[in-house]
mmJSON file of the N, C-alpha and C atoms, coordinates in Angstrom:
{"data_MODEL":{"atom_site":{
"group_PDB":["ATOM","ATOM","ATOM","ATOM","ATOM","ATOM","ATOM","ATOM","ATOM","ATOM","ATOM","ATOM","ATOM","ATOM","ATOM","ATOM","ATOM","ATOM","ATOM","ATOM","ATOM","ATOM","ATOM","ATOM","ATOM","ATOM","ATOM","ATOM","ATOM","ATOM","ATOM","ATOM","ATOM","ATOM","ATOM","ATOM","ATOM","ATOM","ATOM","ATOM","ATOM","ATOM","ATOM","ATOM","ATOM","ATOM","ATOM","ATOM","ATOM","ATOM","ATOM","ATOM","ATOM","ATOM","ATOM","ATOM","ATOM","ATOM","ATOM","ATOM","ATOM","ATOM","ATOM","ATOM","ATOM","ATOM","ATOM","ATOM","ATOM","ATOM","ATOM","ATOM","ATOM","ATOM","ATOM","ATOM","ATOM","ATOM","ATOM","ATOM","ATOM","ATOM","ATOM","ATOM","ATOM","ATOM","ATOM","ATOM","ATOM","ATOM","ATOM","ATOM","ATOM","ATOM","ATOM","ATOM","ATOM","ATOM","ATOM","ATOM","ATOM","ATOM","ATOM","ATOM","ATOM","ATOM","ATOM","ATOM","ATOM","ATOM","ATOM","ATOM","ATOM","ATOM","ATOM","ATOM","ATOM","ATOM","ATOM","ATOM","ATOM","ATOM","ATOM","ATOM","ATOM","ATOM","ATOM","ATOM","ATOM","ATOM","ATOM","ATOM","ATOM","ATOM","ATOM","ATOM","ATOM","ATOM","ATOM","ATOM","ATOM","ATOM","ATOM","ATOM","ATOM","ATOM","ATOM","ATOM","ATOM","ATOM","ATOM","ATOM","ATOM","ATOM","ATOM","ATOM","ATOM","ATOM","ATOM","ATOM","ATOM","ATOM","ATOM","ATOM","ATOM","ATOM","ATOM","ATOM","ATOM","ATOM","ATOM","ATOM","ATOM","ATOM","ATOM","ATOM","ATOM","ATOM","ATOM","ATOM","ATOM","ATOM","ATOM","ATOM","ATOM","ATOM","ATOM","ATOM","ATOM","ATOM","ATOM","ATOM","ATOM","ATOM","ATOM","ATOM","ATOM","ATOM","ATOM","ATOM","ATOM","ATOM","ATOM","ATOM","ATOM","ATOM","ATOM","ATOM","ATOM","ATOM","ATOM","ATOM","ATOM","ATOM","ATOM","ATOM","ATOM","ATOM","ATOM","ATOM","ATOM","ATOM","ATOM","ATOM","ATOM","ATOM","ATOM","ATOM"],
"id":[1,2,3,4,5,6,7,8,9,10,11,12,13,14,15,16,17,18,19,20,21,22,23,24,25,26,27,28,29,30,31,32,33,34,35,36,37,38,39,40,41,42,43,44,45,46,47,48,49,50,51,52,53,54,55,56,57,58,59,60,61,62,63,64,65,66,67,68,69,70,71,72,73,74,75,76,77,78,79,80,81,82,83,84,85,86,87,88,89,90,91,92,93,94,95,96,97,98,99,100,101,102,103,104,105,106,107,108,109,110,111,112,113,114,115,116,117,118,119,120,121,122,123,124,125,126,127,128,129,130,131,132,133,134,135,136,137,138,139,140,141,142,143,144,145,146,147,148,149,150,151,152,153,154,155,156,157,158,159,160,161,162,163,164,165,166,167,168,169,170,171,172,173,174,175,176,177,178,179,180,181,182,183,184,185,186,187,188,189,190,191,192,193,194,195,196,197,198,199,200,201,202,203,204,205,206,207,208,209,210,211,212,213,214,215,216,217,218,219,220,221,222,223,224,225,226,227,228],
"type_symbol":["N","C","C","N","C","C","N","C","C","N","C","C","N","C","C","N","C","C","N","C","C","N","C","C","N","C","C","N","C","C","N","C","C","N","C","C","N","C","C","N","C","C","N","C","C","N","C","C","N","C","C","N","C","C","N","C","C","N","C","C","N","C","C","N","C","C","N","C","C","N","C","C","N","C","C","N","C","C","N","C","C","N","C","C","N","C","C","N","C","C","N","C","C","N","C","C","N","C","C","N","C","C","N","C","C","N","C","C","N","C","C","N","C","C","N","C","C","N","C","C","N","C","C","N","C","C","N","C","C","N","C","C","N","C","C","N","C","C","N","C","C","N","C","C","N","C","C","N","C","C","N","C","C","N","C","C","N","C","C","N","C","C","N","C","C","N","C","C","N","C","C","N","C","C","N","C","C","N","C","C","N","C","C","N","C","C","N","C","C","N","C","C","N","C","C","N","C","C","N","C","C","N","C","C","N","C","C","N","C","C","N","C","C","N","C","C","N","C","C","N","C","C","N","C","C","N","C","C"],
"label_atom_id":["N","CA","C","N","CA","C","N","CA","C","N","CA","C","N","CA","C","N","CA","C","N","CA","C","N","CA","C","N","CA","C","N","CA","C","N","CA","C","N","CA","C","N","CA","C","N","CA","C","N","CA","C","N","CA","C","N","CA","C","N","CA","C","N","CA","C","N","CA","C","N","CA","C","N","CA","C","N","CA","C","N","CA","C","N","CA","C","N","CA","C","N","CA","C","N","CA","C","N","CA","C","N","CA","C","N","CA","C","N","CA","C","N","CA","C","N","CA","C","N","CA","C","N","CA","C","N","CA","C","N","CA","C","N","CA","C","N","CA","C","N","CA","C","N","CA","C","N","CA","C","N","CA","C","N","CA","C","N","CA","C","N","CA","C","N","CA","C","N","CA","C","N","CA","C","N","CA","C","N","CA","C","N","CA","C","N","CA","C","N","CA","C","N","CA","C","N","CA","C","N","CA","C","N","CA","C","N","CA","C","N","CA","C","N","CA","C","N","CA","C","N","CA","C","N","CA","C","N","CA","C","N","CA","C","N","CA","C","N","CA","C","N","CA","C","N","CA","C","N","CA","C","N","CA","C","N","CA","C","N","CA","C","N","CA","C"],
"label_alt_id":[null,null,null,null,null,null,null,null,null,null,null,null,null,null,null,null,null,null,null,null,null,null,null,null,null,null,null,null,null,null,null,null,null,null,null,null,null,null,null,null,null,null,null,null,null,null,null,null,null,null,null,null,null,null,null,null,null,null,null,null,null,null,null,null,null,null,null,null,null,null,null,null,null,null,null,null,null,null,null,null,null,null,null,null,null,null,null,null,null,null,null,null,null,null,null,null,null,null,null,null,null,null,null,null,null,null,null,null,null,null,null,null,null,null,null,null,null,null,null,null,null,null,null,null,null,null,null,null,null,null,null,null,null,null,null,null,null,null,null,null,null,null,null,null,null,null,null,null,null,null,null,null,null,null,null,null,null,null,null,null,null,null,null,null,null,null,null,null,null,null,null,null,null,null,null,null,null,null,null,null,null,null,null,null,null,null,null,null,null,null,null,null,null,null,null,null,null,null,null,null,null,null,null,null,null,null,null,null,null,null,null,null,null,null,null,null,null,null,null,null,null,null,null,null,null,null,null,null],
"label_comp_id":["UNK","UNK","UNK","UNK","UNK","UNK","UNK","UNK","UNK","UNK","UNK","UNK","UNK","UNK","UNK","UNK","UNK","UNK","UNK","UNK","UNK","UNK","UNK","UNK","UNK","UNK","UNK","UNK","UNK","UNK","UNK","UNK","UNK","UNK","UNK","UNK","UNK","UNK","UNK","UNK","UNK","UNK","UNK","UNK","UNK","UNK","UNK","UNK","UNK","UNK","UNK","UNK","UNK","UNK","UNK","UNK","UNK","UNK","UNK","UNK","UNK","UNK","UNK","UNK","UNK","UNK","UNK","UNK","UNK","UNK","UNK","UNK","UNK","UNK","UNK","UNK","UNK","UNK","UNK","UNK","UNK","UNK","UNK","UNK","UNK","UNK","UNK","UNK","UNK","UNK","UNK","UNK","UNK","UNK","UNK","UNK","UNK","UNK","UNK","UNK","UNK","UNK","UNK","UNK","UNK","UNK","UNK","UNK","UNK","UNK","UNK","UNK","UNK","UNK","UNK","UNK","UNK","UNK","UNK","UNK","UNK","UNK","UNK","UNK","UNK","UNK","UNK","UNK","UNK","UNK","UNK","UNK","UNK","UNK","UNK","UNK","UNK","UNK","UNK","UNK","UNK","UNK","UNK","UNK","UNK","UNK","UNK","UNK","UNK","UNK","UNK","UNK","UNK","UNK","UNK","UNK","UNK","UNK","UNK","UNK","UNK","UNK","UNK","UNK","UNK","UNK","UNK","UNK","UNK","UNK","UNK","UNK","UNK","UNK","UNK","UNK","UNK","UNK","UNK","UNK","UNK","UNK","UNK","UNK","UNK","UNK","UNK","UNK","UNK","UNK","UNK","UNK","UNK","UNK","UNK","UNK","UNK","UNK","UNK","UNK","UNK","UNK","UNK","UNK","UNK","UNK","UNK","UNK","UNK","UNK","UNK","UNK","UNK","UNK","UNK","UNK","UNK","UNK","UNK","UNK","UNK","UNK","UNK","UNK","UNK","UNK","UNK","UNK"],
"label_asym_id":["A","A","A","A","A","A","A","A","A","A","A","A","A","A","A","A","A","A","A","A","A","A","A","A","A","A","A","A","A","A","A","A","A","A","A","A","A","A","A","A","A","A","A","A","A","A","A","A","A","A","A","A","A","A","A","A","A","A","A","A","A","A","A","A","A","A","A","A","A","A","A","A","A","A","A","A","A","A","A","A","A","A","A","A","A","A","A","A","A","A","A","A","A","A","A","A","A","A","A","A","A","A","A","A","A","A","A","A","A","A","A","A","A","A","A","A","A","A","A","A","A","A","A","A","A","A","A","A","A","A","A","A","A","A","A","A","A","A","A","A","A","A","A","A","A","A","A","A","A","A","A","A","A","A","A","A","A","A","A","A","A","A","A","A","A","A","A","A","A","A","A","A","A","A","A","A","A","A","A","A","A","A","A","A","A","A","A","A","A","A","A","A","A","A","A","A","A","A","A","A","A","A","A","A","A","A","A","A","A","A","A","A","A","A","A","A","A","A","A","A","A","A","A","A","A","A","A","A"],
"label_entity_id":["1","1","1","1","1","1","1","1","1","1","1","1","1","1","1","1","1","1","1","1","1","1","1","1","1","1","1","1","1","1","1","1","1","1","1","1","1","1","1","1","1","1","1","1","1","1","1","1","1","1","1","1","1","1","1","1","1","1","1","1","1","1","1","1","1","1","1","1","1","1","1","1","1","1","1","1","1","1","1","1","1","1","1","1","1","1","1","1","1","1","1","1","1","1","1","1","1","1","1","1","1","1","1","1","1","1","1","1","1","1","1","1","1","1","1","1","1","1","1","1","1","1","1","1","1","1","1","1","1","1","1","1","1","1","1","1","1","1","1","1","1","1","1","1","1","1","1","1","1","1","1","1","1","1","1","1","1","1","1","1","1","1","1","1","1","1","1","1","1","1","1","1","1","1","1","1","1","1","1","1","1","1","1","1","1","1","1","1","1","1","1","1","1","1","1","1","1","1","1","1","1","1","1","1","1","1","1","1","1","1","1","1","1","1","1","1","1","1","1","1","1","1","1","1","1","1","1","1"],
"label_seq_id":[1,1,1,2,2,2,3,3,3,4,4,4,5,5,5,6,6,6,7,7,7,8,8,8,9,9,9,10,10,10,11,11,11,12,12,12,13,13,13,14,14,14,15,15,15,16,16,16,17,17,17,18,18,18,19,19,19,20,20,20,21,21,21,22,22,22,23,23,23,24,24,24,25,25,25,26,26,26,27,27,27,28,28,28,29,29,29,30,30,30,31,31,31,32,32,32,33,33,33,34,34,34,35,35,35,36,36,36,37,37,37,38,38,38,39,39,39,40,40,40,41,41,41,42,42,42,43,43,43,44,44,44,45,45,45,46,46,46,47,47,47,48,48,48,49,49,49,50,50,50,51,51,51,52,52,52,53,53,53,54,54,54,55,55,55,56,56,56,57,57,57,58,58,58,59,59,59,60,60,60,61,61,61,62,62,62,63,63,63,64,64,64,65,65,65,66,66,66,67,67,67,68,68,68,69,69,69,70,70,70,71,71,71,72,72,72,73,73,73,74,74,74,75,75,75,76,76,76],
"pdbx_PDB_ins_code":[null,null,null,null,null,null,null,null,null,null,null,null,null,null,null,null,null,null,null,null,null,null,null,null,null,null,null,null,null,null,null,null,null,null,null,null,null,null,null,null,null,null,null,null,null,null,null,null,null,null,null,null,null,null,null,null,null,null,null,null,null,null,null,null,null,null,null,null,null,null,null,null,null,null,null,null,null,null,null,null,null,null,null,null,null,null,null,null,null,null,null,null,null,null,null,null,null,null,null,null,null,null,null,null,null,null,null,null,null,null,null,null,null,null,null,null,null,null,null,null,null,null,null,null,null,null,null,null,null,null,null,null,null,null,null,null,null,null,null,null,null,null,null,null,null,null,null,null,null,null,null,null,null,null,null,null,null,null,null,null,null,null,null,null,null,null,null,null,null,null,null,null,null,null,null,null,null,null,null,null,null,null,null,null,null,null,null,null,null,null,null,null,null,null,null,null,null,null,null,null,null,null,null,null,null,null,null,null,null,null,null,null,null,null,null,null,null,null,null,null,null,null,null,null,null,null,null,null],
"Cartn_x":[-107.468,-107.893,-106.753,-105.601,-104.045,-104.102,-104.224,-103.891,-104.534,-105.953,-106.341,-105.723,-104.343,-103.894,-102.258,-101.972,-101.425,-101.243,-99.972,-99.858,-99.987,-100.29,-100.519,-101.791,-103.037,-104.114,-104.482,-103.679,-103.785,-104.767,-105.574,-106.515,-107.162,-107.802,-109.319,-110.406,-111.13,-112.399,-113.175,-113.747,-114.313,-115.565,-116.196,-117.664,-117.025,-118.311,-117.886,-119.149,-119.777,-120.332,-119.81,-119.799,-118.438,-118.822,-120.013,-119.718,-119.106,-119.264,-118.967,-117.895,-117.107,-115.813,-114.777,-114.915,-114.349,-114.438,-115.291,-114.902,-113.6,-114.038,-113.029,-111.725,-111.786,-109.906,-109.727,-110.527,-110.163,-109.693,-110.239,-109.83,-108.807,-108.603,-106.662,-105.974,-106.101,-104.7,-104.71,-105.385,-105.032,-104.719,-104.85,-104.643,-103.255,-102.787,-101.641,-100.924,-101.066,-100.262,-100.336,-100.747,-100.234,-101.073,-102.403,-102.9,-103.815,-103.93,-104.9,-106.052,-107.36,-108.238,-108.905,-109.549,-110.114,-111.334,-112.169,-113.427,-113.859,-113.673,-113.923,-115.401,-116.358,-117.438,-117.462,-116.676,-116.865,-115.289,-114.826,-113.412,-113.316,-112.062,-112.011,-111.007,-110.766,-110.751,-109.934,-108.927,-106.861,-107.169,-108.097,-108.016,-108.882,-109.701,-110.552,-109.298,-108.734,-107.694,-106.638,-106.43,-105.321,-105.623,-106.979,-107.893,-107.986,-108.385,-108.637,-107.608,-106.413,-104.501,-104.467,-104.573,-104.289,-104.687,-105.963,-106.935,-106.494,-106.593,-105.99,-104.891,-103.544,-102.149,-102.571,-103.433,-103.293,-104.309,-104.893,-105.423,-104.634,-103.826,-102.886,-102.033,-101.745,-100.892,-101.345,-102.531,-103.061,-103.591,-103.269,-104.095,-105.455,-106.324,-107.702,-108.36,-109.005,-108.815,-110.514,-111.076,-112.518,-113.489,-114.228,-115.289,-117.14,-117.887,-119.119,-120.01,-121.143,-122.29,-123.213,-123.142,-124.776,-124.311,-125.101,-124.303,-124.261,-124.904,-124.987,-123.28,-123.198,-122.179,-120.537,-120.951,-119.714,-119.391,-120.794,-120.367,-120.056,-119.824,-119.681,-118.056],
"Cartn_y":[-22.295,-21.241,-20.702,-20.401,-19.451,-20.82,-22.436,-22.703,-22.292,-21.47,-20.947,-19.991,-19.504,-18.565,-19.46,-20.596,-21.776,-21.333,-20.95,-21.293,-22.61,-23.643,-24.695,-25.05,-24.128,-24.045,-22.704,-22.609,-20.929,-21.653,-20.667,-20.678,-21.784,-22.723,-23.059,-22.943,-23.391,-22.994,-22.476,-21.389,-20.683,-19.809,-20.472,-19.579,-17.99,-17.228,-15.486,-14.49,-14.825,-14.028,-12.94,-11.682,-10.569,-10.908,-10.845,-10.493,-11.708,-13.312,-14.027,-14.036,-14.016,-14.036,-12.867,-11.901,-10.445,-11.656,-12.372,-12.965,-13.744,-14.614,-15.543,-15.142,-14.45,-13.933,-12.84,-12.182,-12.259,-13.044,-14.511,-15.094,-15.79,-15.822,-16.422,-15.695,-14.39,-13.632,-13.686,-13.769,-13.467,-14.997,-15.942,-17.237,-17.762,-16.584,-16.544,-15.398,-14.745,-14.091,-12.977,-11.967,-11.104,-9.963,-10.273,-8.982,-9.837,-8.736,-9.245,-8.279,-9.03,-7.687,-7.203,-6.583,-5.67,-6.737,-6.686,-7.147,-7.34,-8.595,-9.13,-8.326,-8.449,-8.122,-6.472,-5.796,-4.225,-3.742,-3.902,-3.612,-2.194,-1.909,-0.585,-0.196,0.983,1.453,0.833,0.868,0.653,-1.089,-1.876,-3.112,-3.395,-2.82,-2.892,-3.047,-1.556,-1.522,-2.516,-3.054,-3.92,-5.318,-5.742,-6.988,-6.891,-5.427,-5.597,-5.257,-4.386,-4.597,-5.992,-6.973,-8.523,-8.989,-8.876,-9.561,-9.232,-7.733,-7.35,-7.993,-8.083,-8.574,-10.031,-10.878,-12.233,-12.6,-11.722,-11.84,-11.205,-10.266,-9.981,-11.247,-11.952,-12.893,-14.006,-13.934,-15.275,-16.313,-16.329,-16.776,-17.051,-16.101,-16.413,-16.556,-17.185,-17.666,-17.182,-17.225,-16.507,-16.251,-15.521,-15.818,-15.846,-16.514,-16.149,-16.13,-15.599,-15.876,-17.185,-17.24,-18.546,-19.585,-20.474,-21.61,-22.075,-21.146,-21.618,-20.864,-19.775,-18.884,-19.614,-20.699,-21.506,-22.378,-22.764,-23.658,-23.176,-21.722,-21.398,-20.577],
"Cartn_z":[24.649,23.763,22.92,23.473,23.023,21.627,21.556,20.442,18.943,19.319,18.089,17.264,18.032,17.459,16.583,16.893,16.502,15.066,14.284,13.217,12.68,13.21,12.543,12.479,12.896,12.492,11.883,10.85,10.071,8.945,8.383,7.559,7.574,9.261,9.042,9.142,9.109,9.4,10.6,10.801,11.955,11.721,12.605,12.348,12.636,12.247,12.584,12.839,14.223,14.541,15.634,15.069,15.709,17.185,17.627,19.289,19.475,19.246,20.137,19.852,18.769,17.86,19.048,18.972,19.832,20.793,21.886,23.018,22.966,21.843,21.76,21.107,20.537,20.665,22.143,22.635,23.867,24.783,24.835,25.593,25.074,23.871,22.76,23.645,23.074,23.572,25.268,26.009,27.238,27.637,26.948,27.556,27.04,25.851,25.433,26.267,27.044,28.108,27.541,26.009,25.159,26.467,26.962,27.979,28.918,29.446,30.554,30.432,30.481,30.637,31.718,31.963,33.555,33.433,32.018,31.99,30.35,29.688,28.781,28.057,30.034,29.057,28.545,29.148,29.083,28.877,27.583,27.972,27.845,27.979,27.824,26.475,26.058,24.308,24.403,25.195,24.91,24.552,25.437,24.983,23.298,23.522,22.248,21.08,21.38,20.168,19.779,21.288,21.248,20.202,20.925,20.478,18.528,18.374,17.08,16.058,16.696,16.039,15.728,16.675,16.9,15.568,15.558,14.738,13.302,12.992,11.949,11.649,12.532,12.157,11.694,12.705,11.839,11.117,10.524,9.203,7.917,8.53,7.088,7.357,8.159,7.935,7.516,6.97,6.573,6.859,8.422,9.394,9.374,8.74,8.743,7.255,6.829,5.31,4.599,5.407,5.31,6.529,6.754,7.827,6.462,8.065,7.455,9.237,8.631,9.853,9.403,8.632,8.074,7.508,7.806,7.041,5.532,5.076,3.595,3.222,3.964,3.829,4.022,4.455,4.954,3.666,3.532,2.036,1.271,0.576,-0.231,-0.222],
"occupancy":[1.0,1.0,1.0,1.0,1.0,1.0,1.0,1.0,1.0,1.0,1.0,1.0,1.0,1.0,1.0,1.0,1.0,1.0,1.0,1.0,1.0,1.0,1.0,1.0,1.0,1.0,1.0,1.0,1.0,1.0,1.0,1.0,1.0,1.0,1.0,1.0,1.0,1.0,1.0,1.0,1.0,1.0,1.0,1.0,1.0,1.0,1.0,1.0,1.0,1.0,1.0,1.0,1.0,1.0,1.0,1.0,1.0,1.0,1.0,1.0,1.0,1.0,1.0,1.0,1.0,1.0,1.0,1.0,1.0,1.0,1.0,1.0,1.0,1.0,1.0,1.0,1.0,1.0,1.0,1.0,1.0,1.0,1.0,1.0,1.0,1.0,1.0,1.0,1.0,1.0,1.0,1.0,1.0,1.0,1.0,1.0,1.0,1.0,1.0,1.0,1.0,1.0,1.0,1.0,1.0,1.0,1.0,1.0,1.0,1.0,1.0,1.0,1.0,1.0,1.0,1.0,1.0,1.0,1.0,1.0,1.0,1.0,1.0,1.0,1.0,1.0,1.0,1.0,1.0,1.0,1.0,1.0,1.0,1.0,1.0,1.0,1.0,1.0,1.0,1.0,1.0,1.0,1.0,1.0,1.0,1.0,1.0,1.0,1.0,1.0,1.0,1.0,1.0,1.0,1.0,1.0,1.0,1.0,1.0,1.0,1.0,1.0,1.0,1.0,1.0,1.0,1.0,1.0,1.0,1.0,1.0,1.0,1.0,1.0,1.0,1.0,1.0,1.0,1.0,1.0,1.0,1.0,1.0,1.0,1.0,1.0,1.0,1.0,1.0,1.0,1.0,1.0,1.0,1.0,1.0,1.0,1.0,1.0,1.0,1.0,1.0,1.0,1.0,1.0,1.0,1.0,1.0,1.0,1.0,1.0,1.0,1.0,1.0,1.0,1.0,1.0,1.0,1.0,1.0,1.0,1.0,1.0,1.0,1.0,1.0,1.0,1.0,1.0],
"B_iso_or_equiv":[0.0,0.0,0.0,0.0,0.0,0.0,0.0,0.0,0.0,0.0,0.0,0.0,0.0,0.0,0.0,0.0,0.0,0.0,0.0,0.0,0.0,0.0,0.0,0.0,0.0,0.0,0.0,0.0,0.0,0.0,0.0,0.0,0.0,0.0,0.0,0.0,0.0,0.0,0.0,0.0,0.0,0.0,0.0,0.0,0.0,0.0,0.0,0.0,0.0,0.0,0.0,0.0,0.0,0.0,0.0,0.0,0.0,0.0,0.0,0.0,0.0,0.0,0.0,0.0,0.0,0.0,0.0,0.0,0.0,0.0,0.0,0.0,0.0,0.0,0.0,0.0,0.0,0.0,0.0,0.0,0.0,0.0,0.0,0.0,0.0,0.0,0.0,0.0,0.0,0.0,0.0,0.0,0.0,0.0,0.0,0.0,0.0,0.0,0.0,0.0,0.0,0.0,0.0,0.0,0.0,0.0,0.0,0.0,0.0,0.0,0.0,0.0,0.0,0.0,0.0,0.0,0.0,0.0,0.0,0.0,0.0,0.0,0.0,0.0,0.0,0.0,0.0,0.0,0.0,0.0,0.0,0.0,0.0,0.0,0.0,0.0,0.0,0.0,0.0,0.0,0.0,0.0,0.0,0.0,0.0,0.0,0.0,0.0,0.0,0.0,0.0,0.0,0.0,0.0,0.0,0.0,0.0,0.0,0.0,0.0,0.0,0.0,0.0,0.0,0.0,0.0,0.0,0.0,0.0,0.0,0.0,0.0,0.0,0.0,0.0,0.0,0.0,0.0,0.0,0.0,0.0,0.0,0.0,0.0,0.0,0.0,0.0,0.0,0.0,0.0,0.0,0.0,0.0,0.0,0.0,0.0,0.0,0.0,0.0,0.0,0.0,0.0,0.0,0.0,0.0,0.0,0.0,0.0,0.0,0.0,0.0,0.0,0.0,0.0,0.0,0.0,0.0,0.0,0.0,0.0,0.0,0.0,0.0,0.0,0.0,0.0,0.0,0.0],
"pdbx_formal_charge":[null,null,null,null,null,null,null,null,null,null,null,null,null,null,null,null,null,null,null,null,null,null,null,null,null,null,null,null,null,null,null,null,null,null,null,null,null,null,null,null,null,null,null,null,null,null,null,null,null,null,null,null,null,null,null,null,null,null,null,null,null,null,null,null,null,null,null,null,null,null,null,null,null,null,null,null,null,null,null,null,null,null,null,null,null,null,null,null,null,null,null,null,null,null,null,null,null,null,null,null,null,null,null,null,null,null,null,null,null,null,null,null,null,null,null,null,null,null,null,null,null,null,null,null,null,null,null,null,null,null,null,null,null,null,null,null,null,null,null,null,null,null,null,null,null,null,null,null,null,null,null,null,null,null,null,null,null,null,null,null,null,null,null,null,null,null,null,null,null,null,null,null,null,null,null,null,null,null,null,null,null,null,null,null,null,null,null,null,null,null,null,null,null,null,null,null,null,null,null,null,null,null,null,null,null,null,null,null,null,null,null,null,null,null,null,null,null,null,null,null,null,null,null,null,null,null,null,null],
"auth_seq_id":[1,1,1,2,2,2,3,3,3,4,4,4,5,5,5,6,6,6,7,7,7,8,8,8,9,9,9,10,10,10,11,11,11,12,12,12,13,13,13,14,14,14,15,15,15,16,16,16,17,17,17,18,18,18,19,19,19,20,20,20,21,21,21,22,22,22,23,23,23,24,24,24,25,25,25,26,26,26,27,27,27,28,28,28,29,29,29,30,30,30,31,31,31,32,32,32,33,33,33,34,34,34,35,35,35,36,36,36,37,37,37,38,38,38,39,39,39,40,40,40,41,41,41,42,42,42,43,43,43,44,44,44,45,45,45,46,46,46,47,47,47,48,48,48,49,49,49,50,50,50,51,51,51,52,52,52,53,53,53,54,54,54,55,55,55,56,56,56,57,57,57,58,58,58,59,59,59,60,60,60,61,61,61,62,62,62,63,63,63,64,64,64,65,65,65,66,66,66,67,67,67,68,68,68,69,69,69,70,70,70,71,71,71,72,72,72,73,73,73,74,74,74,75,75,75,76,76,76],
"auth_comp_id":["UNK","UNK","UNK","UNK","UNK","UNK","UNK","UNK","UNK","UNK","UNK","UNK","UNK","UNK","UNK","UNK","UNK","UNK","UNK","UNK","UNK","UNK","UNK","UNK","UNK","UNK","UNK","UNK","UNK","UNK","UNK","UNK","UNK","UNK","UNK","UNK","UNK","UNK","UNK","UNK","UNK","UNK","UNK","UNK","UNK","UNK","UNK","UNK","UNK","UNK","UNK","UNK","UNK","UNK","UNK","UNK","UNK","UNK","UNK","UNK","UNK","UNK","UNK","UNK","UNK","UNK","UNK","UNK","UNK","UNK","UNK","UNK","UNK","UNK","UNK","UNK","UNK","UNK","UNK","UNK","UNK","UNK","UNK","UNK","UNK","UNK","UNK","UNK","UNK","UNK","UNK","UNK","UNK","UNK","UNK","UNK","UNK","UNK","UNK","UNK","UNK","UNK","UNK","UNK","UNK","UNK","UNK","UNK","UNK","UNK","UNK","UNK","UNK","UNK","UNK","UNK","UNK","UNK","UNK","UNK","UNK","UNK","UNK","UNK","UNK","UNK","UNK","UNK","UNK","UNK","UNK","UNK","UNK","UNK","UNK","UNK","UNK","UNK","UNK","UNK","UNK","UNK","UNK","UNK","UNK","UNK","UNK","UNK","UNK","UNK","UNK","UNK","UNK","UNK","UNK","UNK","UNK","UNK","UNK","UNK","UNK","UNK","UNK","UNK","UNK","UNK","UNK","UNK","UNK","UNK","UNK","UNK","UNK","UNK","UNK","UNK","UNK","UNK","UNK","UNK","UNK","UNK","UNK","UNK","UNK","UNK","UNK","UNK","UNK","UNK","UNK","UNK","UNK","UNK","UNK","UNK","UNK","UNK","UNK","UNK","UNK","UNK","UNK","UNK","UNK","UNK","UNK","UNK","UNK","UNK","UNK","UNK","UNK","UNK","UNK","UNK","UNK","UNK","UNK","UNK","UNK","UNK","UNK","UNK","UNK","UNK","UNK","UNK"],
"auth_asym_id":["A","A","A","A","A","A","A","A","A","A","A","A","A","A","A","A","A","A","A","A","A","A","A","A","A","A","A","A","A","A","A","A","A","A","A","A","A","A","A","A","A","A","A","A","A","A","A","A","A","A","A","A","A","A","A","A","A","A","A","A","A","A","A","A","A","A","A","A","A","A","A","A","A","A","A","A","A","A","A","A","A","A","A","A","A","A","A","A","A","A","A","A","A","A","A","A","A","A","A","A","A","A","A","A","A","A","A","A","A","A","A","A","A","A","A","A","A","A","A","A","A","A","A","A","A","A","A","A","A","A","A","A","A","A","A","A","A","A","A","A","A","A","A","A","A","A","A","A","A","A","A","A","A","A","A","A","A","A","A","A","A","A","A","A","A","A","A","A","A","A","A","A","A","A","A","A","A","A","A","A","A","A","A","A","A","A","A","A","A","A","A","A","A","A","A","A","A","A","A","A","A","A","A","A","A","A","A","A","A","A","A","A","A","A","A","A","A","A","A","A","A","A","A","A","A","A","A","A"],
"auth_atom_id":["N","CA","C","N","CA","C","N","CA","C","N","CA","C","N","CA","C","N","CA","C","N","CA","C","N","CA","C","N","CA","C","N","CA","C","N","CA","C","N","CA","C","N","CA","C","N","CA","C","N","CA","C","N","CA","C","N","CA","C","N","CA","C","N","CA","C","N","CA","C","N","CA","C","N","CA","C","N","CA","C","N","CA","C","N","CA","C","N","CA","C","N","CA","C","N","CA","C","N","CA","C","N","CA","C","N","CA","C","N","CA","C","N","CA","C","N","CA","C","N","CA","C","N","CA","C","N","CA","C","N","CA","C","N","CA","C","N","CA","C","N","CA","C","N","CA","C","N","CA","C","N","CA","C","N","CA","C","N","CA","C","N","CA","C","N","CA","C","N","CA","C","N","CA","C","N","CA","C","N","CA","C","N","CA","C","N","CA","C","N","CA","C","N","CA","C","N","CA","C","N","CA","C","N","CA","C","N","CA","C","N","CA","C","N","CA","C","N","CA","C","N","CA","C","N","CA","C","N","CA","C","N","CA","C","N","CA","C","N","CA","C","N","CA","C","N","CA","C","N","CA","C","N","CA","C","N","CA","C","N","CA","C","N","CA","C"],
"pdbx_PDB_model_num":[1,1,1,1,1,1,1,1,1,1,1,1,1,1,1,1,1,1,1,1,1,1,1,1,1,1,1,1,1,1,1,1,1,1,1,1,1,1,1,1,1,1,1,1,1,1,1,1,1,1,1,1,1,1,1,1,1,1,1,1,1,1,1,1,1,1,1,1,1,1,1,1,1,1,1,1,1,1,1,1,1,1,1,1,1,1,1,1,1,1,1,1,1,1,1,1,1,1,1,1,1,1,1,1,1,1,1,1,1,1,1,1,1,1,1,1,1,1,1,1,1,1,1,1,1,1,1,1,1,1,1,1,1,1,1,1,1,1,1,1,1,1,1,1,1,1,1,1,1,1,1,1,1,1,1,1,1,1,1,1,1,1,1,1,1,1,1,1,1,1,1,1,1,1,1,1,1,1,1,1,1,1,1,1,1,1,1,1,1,1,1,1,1,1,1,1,1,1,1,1,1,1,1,1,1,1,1,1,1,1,1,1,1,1,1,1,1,1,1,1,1,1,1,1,1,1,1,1]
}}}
């Protein structure tokens, strides 16, 4: 999982539906050692915040190049 956060896979392609999306960089960063959580499914604020600092930082870094939910949304 930690290689999705791989600068050498910066800006490809990734579906983006938030809940499952929030899982799966949950499970990046903790498989990248950055936290550990109590409970993925119920976290608590301090992780929330942590999860979505993350997200924020590597999307200003360019890291993420677009999202969509649908697939027409992908093609375009």
């Amino acid at each position: 999982m930690k290689d999705l956060l791989n600068p050498k896979y910066k800006a490809r392609p990734r579906s983006s539906t938030a809940g499952d999306r929030i899982m799966d960089a949950a499970l990046c960063f903790e498989s990248a050692d950055l936290i550990k959580y109590g409970n993925k499914g119920n976290m608590t604020t301090k992780e929330i915040d942590f999860t979505i600092e993350k997200l924020i930082e590597l999307k200003k870094s360019g890291h993420f190049r677009a999202t969509w939910t649908t697939f027409d949304q992908s093609c375009n």
